[in-house]
N, C-alpha and C positions, 0 to 999 in steps of 0.2 A: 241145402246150402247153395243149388244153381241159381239163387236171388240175390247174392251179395255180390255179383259182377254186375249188375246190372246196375245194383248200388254203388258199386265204387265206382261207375262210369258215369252216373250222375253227379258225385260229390269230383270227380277229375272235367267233366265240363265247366261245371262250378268254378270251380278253381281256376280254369283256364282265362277266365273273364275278367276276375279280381289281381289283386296284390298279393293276395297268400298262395299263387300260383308253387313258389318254390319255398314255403315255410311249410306247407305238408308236403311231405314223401310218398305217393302213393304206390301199392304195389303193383309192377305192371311187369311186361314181360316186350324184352327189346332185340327185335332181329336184326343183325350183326352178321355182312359179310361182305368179300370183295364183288366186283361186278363180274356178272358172267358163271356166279359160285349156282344157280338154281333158285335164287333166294326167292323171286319172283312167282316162279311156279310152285315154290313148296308153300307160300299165301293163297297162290290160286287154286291151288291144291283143296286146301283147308277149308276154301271158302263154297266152291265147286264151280266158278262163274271165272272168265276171261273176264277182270273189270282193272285192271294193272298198266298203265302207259309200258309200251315195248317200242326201239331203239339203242339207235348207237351212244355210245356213250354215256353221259347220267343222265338220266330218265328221273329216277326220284331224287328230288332238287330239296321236299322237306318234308319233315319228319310226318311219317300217314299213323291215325290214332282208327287201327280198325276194331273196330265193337261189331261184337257177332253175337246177336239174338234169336234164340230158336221161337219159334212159334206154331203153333198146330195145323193154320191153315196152310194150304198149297203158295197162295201166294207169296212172289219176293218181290219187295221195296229196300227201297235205301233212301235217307237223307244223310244232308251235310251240314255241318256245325253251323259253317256261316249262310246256308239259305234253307228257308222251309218248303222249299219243295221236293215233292214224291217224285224218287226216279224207281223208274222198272227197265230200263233199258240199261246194261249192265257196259252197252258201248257207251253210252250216254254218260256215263259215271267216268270210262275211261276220260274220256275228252273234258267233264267238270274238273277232274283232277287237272289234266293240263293248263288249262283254262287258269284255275285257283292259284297255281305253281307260278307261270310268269305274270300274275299278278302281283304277287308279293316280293318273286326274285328277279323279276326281267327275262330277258331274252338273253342274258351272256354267260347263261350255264352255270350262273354263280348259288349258292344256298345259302337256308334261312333257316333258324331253330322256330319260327312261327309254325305250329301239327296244323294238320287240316284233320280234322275229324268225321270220320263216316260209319254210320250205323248199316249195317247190313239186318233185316228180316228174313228169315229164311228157314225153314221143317228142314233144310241138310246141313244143320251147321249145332254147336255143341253151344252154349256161352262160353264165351274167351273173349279178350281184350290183349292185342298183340300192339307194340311198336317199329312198325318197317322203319329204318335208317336210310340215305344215300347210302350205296354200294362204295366200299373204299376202292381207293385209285390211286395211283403213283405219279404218275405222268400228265399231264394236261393235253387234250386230244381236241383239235380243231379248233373251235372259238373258247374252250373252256378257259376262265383264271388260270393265271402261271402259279399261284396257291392255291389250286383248287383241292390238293392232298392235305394242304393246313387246315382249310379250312373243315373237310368233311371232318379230318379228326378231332377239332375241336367240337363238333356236333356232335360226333359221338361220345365222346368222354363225356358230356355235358349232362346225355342221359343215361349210362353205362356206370357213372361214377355215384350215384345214388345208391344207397344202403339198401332200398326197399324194391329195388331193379332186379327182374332177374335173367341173365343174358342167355340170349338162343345165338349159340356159335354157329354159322353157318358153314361147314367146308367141305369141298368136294372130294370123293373118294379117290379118284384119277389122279389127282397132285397128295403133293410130300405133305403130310400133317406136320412138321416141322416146320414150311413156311405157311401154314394159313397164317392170313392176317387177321382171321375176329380172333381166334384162340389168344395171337400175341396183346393184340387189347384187350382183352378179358385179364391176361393176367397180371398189366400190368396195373387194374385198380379189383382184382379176385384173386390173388398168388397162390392163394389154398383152393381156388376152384369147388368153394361152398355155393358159389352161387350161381353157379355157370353150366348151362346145357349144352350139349353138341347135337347137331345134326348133320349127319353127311346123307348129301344128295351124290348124285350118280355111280351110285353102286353098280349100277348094269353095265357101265362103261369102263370095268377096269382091266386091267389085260387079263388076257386067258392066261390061268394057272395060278393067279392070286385072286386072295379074299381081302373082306376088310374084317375079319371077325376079331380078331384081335384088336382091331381099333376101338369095333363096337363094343367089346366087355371093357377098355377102358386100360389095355393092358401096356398102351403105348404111353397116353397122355390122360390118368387118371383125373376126370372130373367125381364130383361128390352126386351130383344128379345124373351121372350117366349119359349113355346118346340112345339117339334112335334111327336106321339107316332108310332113305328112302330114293325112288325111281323116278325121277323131273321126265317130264315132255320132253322130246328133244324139240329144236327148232322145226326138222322135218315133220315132223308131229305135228306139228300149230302149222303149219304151211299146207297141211295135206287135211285138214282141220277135225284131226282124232281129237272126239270129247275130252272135257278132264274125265270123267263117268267111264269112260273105256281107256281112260288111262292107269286109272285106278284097280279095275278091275285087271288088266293085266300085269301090273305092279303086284298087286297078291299073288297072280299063279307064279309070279319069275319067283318071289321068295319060297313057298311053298314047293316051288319044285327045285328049288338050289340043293346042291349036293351038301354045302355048307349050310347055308341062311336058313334050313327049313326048321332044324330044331330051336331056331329065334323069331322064324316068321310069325306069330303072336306079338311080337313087341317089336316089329319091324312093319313101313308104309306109312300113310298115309292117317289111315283113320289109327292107327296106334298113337301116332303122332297128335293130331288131335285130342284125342282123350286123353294123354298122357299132359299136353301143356293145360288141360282143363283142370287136370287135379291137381298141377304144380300151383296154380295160379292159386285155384280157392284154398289150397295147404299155407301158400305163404300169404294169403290176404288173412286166414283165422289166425297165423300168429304173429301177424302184424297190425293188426285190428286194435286191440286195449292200446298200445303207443300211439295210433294215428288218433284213437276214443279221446285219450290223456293231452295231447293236442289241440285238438279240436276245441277241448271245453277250456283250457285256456288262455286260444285267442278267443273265443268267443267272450269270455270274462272280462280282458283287457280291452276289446271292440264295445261293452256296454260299459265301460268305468268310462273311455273314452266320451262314447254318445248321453252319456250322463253329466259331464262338464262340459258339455255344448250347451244346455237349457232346454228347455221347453221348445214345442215346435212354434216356428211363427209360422203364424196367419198368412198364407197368401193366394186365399182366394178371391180370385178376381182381380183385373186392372190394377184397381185403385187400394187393394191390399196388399199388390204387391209393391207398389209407388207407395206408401206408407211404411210399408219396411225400411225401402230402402233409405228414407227420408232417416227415418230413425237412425238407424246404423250410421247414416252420413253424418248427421247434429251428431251423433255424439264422439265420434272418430275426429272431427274439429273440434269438436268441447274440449276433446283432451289432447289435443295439439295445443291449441292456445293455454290450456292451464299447463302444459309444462313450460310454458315458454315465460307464463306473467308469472309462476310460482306458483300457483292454486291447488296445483298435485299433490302438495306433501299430506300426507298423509301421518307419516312416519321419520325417525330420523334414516337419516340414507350416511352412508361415508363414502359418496360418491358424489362430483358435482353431476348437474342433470338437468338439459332444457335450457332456460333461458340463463341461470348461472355460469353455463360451458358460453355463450355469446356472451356475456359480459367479462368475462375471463380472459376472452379474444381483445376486446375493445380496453380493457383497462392492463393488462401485463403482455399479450401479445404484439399487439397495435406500439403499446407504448413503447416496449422496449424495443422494437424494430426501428421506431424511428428518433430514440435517445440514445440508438449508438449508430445514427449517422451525423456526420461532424464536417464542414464546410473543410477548414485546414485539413484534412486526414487525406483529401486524394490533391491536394493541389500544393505544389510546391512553392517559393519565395520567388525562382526561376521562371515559374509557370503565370505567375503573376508580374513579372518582368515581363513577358516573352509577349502576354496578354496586353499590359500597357503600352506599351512600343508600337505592337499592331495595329492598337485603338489611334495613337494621337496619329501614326503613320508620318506623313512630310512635316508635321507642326505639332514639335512638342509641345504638351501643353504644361499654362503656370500654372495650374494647380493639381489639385491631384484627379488623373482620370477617370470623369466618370461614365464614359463609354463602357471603358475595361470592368469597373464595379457594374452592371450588367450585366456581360455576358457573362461575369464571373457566376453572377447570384444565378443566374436563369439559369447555368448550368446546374447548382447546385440542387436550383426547386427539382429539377427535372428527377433527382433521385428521389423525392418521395412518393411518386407516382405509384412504381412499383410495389414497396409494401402497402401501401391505401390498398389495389387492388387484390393483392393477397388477402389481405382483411377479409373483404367482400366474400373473396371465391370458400374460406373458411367456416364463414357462417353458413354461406352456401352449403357447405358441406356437412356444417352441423344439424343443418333442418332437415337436408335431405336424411342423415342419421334416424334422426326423431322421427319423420314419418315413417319411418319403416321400422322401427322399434317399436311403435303403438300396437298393443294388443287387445283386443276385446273379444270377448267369449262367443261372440256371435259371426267373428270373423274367424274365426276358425272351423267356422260348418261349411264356410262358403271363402274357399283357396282361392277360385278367381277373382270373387268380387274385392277379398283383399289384395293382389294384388293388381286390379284395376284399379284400385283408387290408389294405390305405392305411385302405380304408371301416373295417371292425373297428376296427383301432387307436384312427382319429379317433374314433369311438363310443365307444371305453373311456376314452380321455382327457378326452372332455368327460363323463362321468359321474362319472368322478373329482375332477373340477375344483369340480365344487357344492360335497360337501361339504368339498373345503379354500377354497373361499370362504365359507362358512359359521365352518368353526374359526377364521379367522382376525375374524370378524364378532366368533366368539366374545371372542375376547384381547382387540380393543378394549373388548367391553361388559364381561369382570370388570374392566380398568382403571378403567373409568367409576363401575361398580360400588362399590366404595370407594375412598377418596381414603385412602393408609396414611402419617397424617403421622407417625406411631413408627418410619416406614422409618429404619434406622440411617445410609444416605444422605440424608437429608433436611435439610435447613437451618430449624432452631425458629427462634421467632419472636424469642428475643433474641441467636442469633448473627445474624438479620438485619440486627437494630439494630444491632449492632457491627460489620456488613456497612459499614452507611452510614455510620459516624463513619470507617471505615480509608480508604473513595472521596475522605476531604477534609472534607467536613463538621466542625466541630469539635467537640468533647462539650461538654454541659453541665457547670461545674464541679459537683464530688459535694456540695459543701455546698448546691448551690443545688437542685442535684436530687433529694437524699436528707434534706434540713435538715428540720427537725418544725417544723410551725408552731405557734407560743404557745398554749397552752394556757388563757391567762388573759386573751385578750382580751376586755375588757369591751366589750359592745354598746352601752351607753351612757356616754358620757364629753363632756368641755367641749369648746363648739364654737369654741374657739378651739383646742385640741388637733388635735378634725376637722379642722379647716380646715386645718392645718398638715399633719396624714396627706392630706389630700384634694390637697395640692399636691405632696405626694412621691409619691405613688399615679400623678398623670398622669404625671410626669417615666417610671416605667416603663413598660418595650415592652407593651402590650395584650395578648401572648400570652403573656406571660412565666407566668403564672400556669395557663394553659389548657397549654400545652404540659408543665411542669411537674408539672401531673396527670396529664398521659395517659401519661408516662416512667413514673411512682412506682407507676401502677395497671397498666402493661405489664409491666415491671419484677416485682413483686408483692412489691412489701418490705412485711414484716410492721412496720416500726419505723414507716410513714407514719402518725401520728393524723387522726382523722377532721376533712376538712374546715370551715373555719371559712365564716360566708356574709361575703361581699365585705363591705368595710371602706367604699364608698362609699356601699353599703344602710342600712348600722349608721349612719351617720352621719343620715340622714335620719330613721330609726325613734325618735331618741330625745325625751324626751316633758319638754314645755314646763313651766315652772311656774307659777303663778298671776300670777308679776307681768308674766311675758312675753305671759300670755292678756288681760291689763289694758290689757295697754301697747300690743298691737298688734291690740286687737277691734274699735278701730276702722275701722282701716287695712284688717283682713281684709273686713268690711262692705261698704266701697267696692268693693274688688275682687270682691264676689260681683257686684254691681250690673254690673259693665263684663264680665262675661261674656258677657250677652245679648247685647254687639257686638262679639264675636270670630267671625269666620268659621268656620264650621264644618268640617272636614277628613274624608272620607272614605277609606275603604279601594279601594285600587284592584283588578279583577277579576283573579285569577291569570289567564296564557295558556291556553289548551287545551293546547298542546304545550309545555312544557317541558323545559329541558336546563342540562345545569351547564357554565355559562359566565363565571362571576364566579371569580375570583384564588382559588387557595385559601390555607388556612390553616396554621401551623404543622404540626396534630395533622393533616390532610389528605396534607401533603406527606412525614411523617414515613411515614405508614398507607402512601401509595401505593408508598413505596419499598419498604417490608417486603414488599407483597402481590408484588409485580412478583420482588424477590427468591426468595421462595417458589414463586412460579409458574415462572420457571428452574428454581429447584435441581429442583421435581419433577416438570418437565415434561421435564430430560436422565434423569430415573429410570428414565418411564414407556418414551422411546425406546429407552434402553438395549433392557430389557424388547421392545418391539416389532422391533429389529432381532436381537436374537437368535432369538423364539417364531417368529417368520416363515417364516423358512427352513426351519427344523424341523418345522415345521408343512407346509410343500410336500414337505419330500422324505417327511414321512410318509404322508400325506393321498394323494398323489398320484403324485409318480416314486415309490415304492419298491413302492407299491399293480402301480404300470403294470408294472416290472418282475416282479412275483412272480405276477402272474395273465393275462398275455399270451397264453403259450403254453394256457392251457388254454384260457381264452376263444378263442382265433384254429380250438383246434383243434373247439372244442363248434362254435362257428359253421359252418366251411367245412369238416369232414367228413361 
């Protein structure tokens, strides 16, 4: 049975290199203890060779995987997992180990659950497979992590906590078994101590008049496997440089001649210790054997079911058979890009949309409905279109209705459909990017990177793509913006406007009062008993009758309106007295210049800083805002129209039809 450690060291290198690293449990055996506890020398011990980094602080940074092979000849060799070279120099090993250590974890005393593995050769060693831990620590000392105690515990539990683990508690005889620290993590993932060894080292150092014999039967802190006591180097020792070989041997006379220890010195030391972890080990590898057997063969079952729906192997010897794979793979990873997208995929019925149905999805109810609930009236008010024309005519209102203001008004409006256009774009976008990375084929699954090299490609060509159709589409909005085409054949002029508002209810004015010529022959001056009489039929009419009246005849543009007469209430004032009226009331006017002097004087009051139109409006106002507001519909459904058609067209050209026609060469310039 001293061949199945050797086996299970090959199927744990094994393992070490794959993914099934931690799906087998292998049996192994993990040294556990604080620092300073011997732990170092009862290895060195075992092995019979100083080959251990010694220092302050933590020394072992990650986990050491030592395999111990006996063999017949004299000579010792060792290798190491990660190089094929033969060392016979046991300092030479020391210093690999360092060496391999801040490689992996640096220089800041930090640790790694990555083992370094070393094989020992050697006629003085038993087969065993031991795991050394970092020594546990409380404190962080010198440059160590300020979690340097999290972190070693977490390494340890990591391999402690395995089923198939079996723990070498390491604690010195000199201190309280109540605080060792391997004991306390042993039990708190072993609480029955089924699978837990002790060894206390420095037995020779305990005070005179006490033993540990009671420790070692187990009568303090009952483990199921027992301990076994042994004799560490002291420092002095290694400094004054007593072999481990004369260490050992004096270690048997101290038990042998203990007053205590001699009736246990057979199962006490060094080489007790050895043999003893040799038989633990291949005890619990034979009945842990059938579950790791049971195992084993069914990942191996589910690894060929796997490598079975891969296919056949391809071809790729040589250059040019390996540039023919790849071709392959590429045609057809585009073949079926493009037929999800034109349809050609179905195969089957699906209750899913999928490809080029999710893009037209976008184009016909996303698209649409984003831009059939934007609505010209819904952010602009009757005020804001006041506030708008006032600005536009500025010093010189104008006779008809403004069409500066209708403008800014519209080019504000285009300016909202910019943004969902570009959403559009960035969705499909996001739908293709989807699909390529959805695309499965059999062959892309043997080969994770080359699928995801061409995911990367793809994404690459489709966001290059994407600019310039958000850009075209920037473009459509700004010719929109560009001219305002009111000769559009769809467009609503400004007098079926007017006849817009009289059809909503409004009543028309009659045509004699709207169309009628005013007198020709009105005399400016006439008797002011006449005036008086016009001046009293003059109020009885509506105050706009005459203003509104205008702005009809001069929107309208009827050539039969004669030119305006000035108000009849002016003419009345303007006309010019005659000598007997200048007689008769020169005096009267006299007194009244005199009673000027004591009329209060009346000032103009400051405009606001900010102003806004907030007063009632007027006839020729209310008429104006309808038309513009009118206008601004008809040719703001014009403009949408126009946007929800160029849109689409604009994506599949710009972008999907670009993606499909230059895939394949692109995917194959890149990754051949």
């Amino acid at each position: 049975m001293q061949g199945i450690i050797p086996l299970i060291n090959k199927i744990q290198e094994a393992l070490a290199t794959t993914s099934g690293r931690y799906e087998i449990e292998l049996p192994q055996l993990v040294v556990v203890g604080s620092q300073s506890c011997g732990k170092s020398s009862v290895l060195e011990s075992i092995v019979g060779k100083d080959f251990l980094p010694r220092g302050t602080g933590i020394v072992t940074r990650r986990p050491l995987v030592l395999q111990l092979y006996n063999i017949a000849t004299p000579k010792e060799y060792a290798f190491f997992g990660h190089l094929e070279k033969e060392f016979t120099s046991f300092t030479d090993i020391k210093e690999e180990i360092l060496r391999e250590t801040s490689r992996v974890c640096g220089d800041n005393k930090g640790v790694s659950t990555d083992p370094i593995f070393l094989k020992i050769y050697s006629n003085n060693v038993i087969n065993l497979t031991l795991v050394d831990l970092p020594g546990i620590t409380k404190n962080p000392v010198g440059d160590q992590p300020k979690d340097i105690e999290k972190q070693i515990n977490n390494l340890v539990f990591d391999f402690i906590s395995r089923e198939n683990t079996i723990i070498l508690a390491v604690s010195p005889a000199n201190a309280d078994l109540a605080n060792s620290d391997s004991l306390k993590m042993a039990r708190k993932v072993d609480p029955k101590g089924e699978r837990t060894f002790g060894i206390i080292t420095k037995v020779d150092l305990m005070d005179e008049g006490t033993d540990a014999l009671e420790l070692l039967q187990g009568e303090i802190y009952p483990l199921k496997l027992g301990y076994i006591g042994v004799v560490c180097r002291s420092q002095k020792d290694i400094n004054d440089g007593k072999s481990i070989s004369e260490s050992i041997k004096e270690e048997e006379k101290f038990f042998k001649t203990h007053p205590v220890y001699h009736k246990l010195s057979h199962n006490l030391g060094i080489r007790a210790l050895s043999a003893k972890l040799n038989t633990l080990l291949i005890r619990h590898i034979k009945r842990t054997l059938p579950q790791i057997r049971d195992k084993i063969t069914t990942i191996m079952t589910h690894k060929r079911q796997e490598l079975d729906a891969l296919g056949a192997d391809l071809d790729f010897e040589g250059p040019k058979g390996a540039k023919s794979v790849m071709l392959s793979i590429i045609s057809k990873y585009t073949t079926t890009f493009n037929n999800y997208i034109d349809g050609d995929f179905v195969k089957q019925s699906s209750d899913l949309l999928l490809g080029g149905s999710r893009i037209n999805y976008i184009f016909s109810n996303t698209l649409f409905n984003a831009l059939d609930s934007l609505h010209p009236l819904k952010t602009i008010s009757d005020d804001d279109i006041r506030t708008c024309v006032k600005n536009a005519s500025a010093l010189t209102p104008s006779l008809f209705v403004e069409e500066k203001a209708f403008h800014i008004l519209m080019k504000q409006q285009i300016a909202r459909l910019q943004e969902p256009a570009l959403q559009c774009a960035e969705q499909v976008f996001a739908e293709l990017r989807d699909l390529v990375s959805s695309i499965c084929l059999p062959e892309l699954d043997r080969y994770k990177k080359l699928h995801f090299a061409i995911i990367d490609v793809l994404n690459n060509l489709l966001l290059e793509y994407l600019q310039p159709t958000m850009q075209m589409i920037k473009n459509l909005i700004a010719c929109e913006d560009a001219y305002i085409n009111v000769n559009h054949p769809d467009f609503i002029v400004a007098k079926d406007a007017l006849l817009n508002i009289f059809k909503k209810g409004n009543d028309p004015p009659p045509e004699d009062n709207v169309f009628e010529k005013i007198e020709e022959n009105n005399n400016i001056y006439r008797d002011s008993d006449q005036d008086s009489e016009e001046d009293s039929e003059e109020e009885q009419e509506p105050e706009e009758g005459y203003t509104r009246r205008e702005f009809f005849d001069n929107l309208m543009d009827q050539d039969n309106v004669n030119e305006v007469q000035p108000d009849r209430k002016v003419n009345s004032h303007l006309k010019r007295p005659n000598n007997k009226e200048e007689s008769k009331y020169s005096v009267g006017y006299e007194a009244d210049n005199n009673m000027i002097t004591h009329i209060p004087q009346v000032g103009l009051i400051k405009p606001p800083k900010k102003m806004r139109v907030d007063d009632q409006p007027n006839g020729r106002e209310i008429v104006e805002t309808q038309i513009i507001k009118n206008c601004l519909s008809s040719y703001f459904n014009i403009v949408r129209k126009h946007i929800a058609d160029l849109v689409p067209k604009t994506i599949m050209a710009f972008l999907i039809n670009k993606t499909k026609e230059n895939s394949q060469q692109i995917l194959y310039t890149s990754l051949c």
